[in-house]
C-alpha positions in Angstrom: 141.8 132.3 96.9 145.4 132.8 98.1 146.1 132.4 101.4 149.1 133.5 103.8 150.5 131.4 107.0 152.7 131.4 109.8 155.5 128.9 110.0 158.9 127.7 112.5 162.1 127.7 110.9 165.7 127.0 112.9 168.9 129.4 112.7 172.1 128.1 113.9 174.0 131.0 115.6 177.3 132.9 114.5 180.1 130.9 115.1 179.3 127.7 114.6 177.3 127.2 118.0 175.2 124.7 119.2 172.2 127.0 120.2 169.4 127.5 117.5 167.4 129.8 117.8 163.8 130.3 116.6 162.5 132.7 114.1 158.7 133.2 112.2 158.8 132.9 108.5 155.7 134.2 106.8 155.1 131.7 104.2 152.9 132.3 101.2 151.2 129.5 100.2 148.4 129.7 97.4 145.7 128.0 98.2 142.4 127.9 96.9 139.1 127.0 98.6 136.1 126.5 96.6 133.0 128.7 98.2 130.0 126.7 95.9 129.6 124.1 98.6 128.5 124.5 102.0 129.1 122.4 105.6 126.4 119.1 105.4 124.2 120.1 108.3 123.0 117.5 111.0 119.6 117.3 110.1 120.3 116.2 106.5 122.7 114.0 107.8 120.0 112.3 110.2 117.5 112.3 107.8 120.3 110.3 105.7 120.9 107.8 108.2 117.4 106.8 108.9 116.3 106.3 105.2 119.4 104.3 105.1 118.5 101.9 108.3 114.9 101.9 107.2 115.5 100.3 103.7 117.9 98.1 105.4 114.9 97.0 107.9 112.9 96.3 104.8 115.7 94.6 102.9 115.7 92.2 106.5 111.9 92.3 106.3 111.6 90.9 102.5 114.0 88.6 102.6 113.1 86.8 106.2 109.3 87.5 106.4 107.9 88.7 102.7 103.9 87.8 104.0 104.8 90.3 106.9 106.8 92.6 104.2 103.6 92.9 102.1 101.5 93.7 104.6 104.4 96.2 105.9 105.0 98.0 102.7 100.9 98.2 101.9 100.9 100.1 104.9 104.1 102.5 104.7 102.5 103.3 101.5 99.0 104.1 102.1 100.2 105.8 105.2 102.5 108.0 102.3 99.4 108.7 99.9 96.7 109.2 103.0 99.8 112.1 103.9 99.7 113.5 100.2 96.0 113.5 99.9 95.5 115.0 103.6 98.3 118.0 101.8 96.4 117.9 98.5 93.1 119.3 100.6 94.2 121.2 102.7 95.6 123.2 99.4 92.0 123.0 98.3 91.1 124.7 101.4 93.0 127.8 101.9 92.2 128.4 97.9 88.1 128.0 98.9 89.1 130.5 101.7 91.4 133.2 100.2 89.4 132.8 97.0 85.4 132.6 98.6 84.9 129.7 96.7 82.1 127.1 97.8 81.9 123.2 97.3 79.7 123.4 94.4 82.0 126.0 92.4 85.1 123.7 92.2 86.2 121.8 89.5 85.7 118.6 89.5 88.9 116.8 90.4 88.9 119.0 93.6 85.3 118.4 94.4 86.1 114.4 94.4 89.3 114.9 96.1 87.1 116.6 98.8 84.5 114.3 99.1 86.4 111.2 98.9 89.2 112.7 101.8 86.6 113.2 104.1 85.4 109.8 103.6 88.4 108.0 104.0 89.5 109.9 106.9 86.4 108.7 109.0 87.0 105.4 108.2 90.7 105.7 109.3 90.3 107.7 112.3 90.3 104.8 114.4 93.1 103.2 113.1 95.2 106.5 113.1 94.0 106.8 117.2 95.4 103.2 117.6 98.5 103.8 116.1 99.8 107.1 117.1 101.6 105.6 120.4 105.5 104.2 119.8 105.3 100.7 118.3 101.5 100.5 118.4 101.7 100.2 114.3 102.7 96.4 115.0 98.6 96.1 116.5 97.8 98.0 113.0 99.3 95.1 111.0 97.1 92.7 113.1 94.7 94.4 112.2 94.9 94.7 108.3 95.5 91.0 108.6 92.4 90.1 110.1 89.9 92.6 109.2 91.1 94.6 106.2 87.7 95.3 104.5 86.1 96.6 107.6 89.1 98.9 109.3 91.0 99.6 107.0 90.3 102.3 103.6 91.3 101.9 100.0 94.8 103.3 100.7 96.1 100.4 102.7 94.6 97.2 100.2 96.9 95.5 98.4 95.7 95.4 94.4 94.0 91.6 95.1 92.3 93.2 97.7 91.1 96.2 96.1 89.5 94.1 93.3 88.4 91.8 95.8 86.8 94.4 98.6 85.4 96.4 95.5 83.1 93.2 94.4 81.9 92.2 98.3 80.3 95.7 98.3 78.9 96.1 95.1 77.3 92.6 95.9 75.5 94.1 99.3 74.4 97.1 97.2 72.6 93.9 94.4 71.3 92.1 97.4 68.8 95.0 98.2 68.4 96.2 94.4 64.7 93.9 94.7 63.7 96.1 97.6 64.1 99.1 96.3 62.0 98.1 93.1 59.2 96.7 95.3 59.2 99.7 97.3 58.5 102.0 94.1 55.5 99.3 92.8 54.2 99.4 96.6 54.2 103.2 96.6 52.7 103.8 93.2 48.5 103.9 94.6 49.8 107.0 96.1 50.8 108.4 92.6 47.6 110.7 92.0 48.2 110.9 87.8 47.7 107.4 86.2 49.6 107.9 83.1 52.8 108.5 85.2 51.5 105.5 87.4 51.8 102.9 84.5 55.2 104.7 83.2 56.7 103.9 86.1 54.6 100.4 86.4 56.7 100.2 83.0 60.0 100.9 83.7 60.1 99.1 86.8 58.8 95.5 85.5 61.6 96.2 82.3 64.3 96.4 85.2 62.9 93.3 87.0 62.9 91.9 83.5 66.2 92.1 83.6 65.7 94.7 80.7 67.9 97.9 80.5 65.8 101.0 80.7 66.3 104.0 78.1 67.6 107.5 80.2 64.2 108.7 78.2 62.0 106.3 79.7 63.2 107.0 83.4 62.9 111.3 82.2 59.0 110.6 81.8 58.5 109.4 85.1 60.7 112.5 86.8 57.6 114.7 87.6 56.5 111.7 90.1 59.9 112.3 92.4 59.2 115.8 93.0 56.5 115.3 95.5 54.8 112.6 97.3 55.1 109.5 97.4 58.8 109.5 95.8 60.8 112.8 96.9 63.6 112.5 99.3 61.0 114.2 102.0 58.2 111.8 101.6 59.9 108.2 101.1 59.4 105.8 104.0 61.9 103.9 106.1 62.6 101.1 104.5 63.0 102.4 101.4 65.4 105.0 102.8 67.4 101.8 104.4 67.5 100.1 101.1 69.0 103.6 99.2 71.5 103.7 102.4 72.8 100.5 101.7 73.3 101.2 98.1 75.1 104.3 98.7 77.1 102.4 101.9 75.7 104.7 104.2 74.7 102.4 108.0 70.9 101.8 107.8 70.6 101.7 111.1 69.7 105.1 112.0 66.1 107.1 112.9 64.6 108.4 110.0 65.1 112.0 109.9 69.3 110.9 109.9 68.8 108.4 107.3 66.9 111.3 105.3 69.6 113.8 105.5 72.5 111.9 104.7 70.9 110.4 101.8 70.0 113.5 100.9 73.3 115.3 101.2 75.1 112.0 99.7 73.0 112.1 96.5 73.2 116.3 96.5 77.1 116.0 96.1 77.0 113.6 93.4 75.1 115.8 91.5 77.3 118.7 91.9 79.6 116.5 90.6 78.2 115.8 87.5 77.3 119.4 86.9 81.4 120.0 87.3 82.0 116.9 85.2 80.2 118.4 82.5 82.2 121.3 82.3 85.3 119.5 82.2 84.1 116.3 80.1 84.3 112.7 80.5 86.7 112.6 78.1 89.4 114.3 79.9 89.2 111.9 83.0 92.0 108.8 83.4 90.9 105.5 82.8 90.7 104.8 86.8 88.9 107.8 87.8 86.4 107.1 84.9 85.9 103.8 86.8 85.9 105.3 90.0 83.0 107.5 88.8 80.7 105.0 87.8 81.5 102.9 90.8 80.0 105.6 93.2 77.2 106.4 90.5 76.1 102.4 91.1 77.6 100.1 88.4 79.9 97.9 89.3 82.7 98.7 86.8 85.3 96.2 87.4 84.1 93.6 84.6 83.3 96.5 81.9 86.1 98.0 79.3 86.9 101.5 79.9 84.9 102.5 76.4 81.7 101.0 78.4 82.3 102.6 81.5 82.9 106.1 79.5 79.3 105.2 77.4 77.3 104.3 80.9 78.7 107.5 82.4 78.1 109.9 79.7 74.2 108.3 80.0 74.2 108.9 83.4 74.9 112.7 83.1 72.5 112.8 80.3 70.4 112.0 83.2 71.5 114.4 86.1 72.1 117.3 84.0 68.0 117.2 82.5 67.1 116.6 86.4 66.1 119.6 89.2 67.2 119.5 92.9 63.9 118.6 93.2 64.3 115.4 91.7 67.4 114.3 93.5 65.1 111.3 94.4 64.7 110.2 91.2 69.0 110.9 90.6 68.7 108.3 93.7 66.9 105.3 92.6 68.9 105.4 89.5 71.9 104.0 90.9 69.7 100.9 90.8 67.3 101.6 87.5 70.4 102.8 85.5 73.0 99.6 87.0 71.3 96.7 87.6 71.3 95.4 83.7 73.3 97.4 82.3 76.7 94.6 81.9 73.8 91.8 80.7 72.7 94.2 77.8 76.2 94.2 76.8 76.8 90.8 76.8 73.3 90.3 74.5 
C-alpha cells in the first residue's frame, strides 16, 4: 500500500540572502504495510509471561528440591486432568439435557466417566476447600506427603503410588472375602428349596477351597438372591458391611443407608455392563480393561491384559443372564467370581 507524507525542505531567497525560508514538499514515498498480522494484545502477552516465569519456577524447583518438584508436578498435573475431566462431564451433561437422555442410555465410556467424576470429586472436595485461599496449595503438598492414600484421589498419585494404593485396597476388600462366604453358609437354613440349598453349599465350600467356580455353577443358584434370605432387601447387617467394604463404601452407617448405597453402587455397575456389551470388550484400552475388572472385584494388577479381557468377558456372561432382581447375587460375585481366579491361572 503506497502511502503519501508531508516533509520540510529550505529555500535560500533571491539574491543570494541569508534568510531561508520554509516550504512543504509533498513527498511520495511507497510504502507497504502488510494487513495479515494484527497488534499482540495484553492478555496474550500476560498469559506469555506467566507460562514463562512458571516453567522457570519449576526449572528452580527440579534442580534445587526434585523430592518437593515431584510432589509439585503430581499435583499441577492432576489438578490439569481433575480440570479436563470436570469439562469432559459437564459436556456429558448438557448432551443428557438437550438430548433427554438418562444415565442408563449412555454409552459406556460416558457412563464411567460419570460415575467415576462423581466419585473423585467427593473424595477431593476437601482438599479443593483447603486450597482455594492464596498460597494455601503449599498445606496441600503437606498433605499429599503425609496422607496421600487417604486425601488425596487417583489424579494426584504418582505411578509408584498408584500401583501401591491400588494393592492396600484390594487387600481390605480379601480381608473380609471369609465373611461374606460365612455369611451365605449361615443364611442358607432360611433357603426354603434344598436343592438350591446344597448348590449353593457347593459353590461356596469350592470358593473356600480355593477352587474357581464356573459362571454356570453360580447361574443355578440365581433364583435364591431374588428373595429372602439373599436379595439386597432382606440381607442382614453384617453382611451388608462386609459387601460395603468390598465395594469401598464406609460400613459404618444404619442399615437402611448401607442398603441403599449398596444397592445403587451395584445397580450402576450393571448398567455398565449392559452398555459394555453393546460396545464390546474388545474395543476398550488396555487400562480401562483393567480399570473394569478392578471395580468388578479382581485385583488386576498381577494379570496380563489377555486375562483380564477373559475374566471380564465371564463376568458379563454373568450380568447380562442376571435380572434386577438378582442384583444381589451380581454383588457377592465380586467375591465368588475374584477370589481364585489369579491361583487357577497359575495351576
Amino acid at each position: 500500500m503506497a502511502l503519501y507524507r508531508t516533509g520540510t525542505c529550505r529555500l535560500t531567497t533571491d539574491g543570494g540572502g541569508r534568510g531561508l525560508r520554509q516550504c512543504l514538499v509533498l513527498l511520495y514515498q511507497p510504502c507497504h504495510l502488510s494487513t495479515s498480522q494484527k497488534p499482540q494484545g495484553v492478555l496474550p502477552l500476560i498469559t506469555s509471561k506467566v507460562k514463562h516465569l512458571n516453567a522457570k519456577y519449576e526449572r528452580f524447583l527440579e534442580r534445587k528440591f526434585p523430592k518437593f518438584y515431584i510432589l509439585y508436578s503430581t499435583f499441577m498435573k492432576g489438578a490439569r486432568m481433575l480440570w479436563i475431566d470436570g469439562k469432559e462431564v459437564t459436556r456429558i451433561r448438557r448432551r443428557m439435557k438437550s438430548q433427554g437422555i438418562q444415565y442408563h442410555q449412555l454409552p459406556y465410556g460416558d457412563m464411567e466417566k460419570l460415575r467415576q467424576f462423581r466419585r473423585d470429586l467427593i473424595k477431593a472436595t476437601p482438599v479443593i476447600i483447603i486450597s482455594a485461599p492464596p498460597f494455601a496449595n503449599y498445606l496441600v503438598f503437606v498433605l499429599m506427603y503425609l496422607f496421600p492414600r487417604q486425601l488425596l484421589i487417583r489424579h494426584f498419585w504418582t505411578p509408584k503410588q498408584q500401583e501401591e494404593f491400588l494393592e492396600i485396597y484390594h487387600n481390605k476388600r480379601k480381608d473380609v472375602y471369609e465373611d461374606v462366604l460365612d455369611g451365605l453358609l449361615q443364611s442358607l437354613p432360611s433357603v426354603t428349596e434344598r436343592t438350591l440349598q446344597d448348590q449353593i453349599r457347593y459353590l461356596v465350600t469350592q470358593v473356600q477351597q480355593g477352587i474357581h467356580p464356573k459362571v454356570a455353577n453360580i447361574e443355578q443358584v440365581r433364583t435364591a438372591f431374588s428373595g429372602p434370605p439373599f436379595c439386597m432387601s432382606n440381607l442382614d447387617v453384617y453382611q451388608m458391611r462386609s459387601l460395603s467394604r468390598i465395594m469401598f463404601l464406609t460400613p459404618h452407617l444404619p442399615a437402611f443407608f448401607l442398603q441403599r448405597r449398596l444397592r445403587s453402587h451395584i445397580f450402576e455397575i450393571h448398567h455398565l455392563d449392559h452398555a459394555l456389551l453393546q460396545c464390546g470388550v474388545q474395543e476398550l484400552a488396555d487400562e480401562e480393561v483393567k480399570r473394569a475388572c478392578y471395580i468388578r472385584g479382581l485385583n488386576s494388577a498381577h494379570l496380563s491384559i489377555e486375562d483380564c479381557r477373559k475374566w471380564l468377558r465371564c463376568w458379563l456372561q454373568l450380568s447380562e443372564t442376571l435380572k434386577e432382581s438378582e442384583a444381589s447375587l451380581l454383588l457377592h460375585s465380586m467375591v465368588l467370581l475374584s477370589a481364585n481366579y489369579l491361583q487357577s491361572l497359575e495351576r
